[in-house]
C-alpha positions in Angstrom: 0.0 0.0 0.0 1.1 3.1 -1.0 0.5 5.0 2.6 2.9 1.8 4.6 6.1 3.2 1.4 5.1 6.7 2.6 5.6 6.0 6.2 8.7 4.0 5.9 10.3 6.7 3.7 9.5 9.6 6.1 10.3 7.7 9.1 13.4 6.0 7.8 12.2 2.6 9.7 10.5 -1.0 8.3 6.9 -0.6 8.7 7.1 -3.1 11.7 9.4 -0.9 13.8 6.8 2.3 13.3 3.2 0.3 13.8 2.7 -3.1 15.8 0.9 -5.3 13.4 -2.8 -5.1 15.2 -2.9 -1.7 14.8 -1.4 -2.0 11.1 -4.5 -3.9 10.5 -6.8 -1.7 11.9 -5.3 1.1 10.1 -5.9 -0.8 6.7 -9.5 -1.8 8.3 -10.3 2.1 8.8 -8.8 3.5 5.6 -10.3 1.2 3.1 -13.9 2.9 3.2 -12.2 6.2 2.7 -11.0 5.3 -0.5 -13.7 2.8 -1.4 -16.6 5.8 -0.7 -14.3 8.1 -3.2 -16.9 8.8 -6.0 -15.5 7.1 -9.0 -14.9 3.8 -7.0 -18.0 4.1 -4.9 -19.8 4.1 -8.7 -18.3 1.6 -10.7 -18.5 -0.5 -7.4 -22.2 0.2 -6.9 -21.9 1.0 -2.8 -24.0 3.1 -1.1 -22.7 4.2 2.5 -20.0 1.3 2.6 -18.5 1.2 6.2 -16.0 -1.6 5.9 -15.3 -4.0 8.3 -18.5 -4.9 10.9 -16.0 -4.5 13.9 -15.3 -0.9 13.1 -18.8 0.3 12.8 -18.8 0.2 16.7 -16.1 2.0 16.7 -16.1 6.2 17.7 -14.1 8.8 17.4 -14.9 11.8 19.9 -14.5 15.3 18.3 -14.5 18.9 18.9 -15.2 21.0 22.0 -19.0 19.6 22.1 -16.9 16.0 22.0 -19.0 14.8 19.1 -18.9 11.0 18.5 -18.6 9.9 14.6 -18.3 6.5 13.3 -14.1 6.1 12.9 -14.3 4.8 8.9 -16.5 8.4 8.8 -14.4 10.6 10.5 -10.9 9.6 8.5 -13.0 9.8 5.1 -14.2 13.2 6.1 -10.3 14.0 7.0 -9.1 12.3 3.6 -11.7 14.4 1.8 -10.7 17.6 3.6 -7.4 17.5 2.9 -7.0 16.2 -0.5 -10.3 18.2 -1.9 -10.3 21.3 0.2 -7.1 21.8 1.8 -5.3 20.2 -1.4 -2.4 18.6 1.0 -0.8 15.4 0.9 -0.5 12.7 3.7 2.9 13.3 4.4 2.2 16.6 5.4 0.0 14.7 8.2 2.6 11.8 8.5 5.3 14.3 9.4 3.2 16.3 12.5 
């Protein structure tokens, strides 16, 4: 995966010495709706509202100084979607921080 190069490059490490491999596949878990709910994929793929993995749909991220909960897969598409369409920044920029 293209994100796992990125984060060896920028940290100068083998994937294994920067993420244990539970939350490696968690991380792959989470992003793959973010990518999958990208218009052009979402289309050809037919999806409506795809969410990924049944584990993660119980899973919450709290937000914001009214603490709002969102549904993980949600919140990192709405950050993906932010940054690359609105912001126009690239992950390393968020890597790197």
């Amino acid at each position: 995966m293209v994100l796992f190069e990125i984060m060896e490059k920028q940290y100068k490490k083998p994937l294994s010495q920067i993420i244990e491999a539970t939350s490696l596949y968690f991380l792959k878990e989470i992003l793959a709706p973010a990518i999958i709910n990208q218009k052009p994929l979402k289309k050809m793929l037919d999806l409506k509202n795809y969410l990924g993995n049944s584990l993660l749909r119980y899973l919450f991220v709290t937000t914001g100084a009214k603490k709002q909960k969102k549904q993980i897969t949600k919140f990192f598409q709405q950050f993906y979607e932010t940054a690359k369409y609105k912001k126009q920044k690239k992950i390393t920029k968020y890597l790197t921080t």
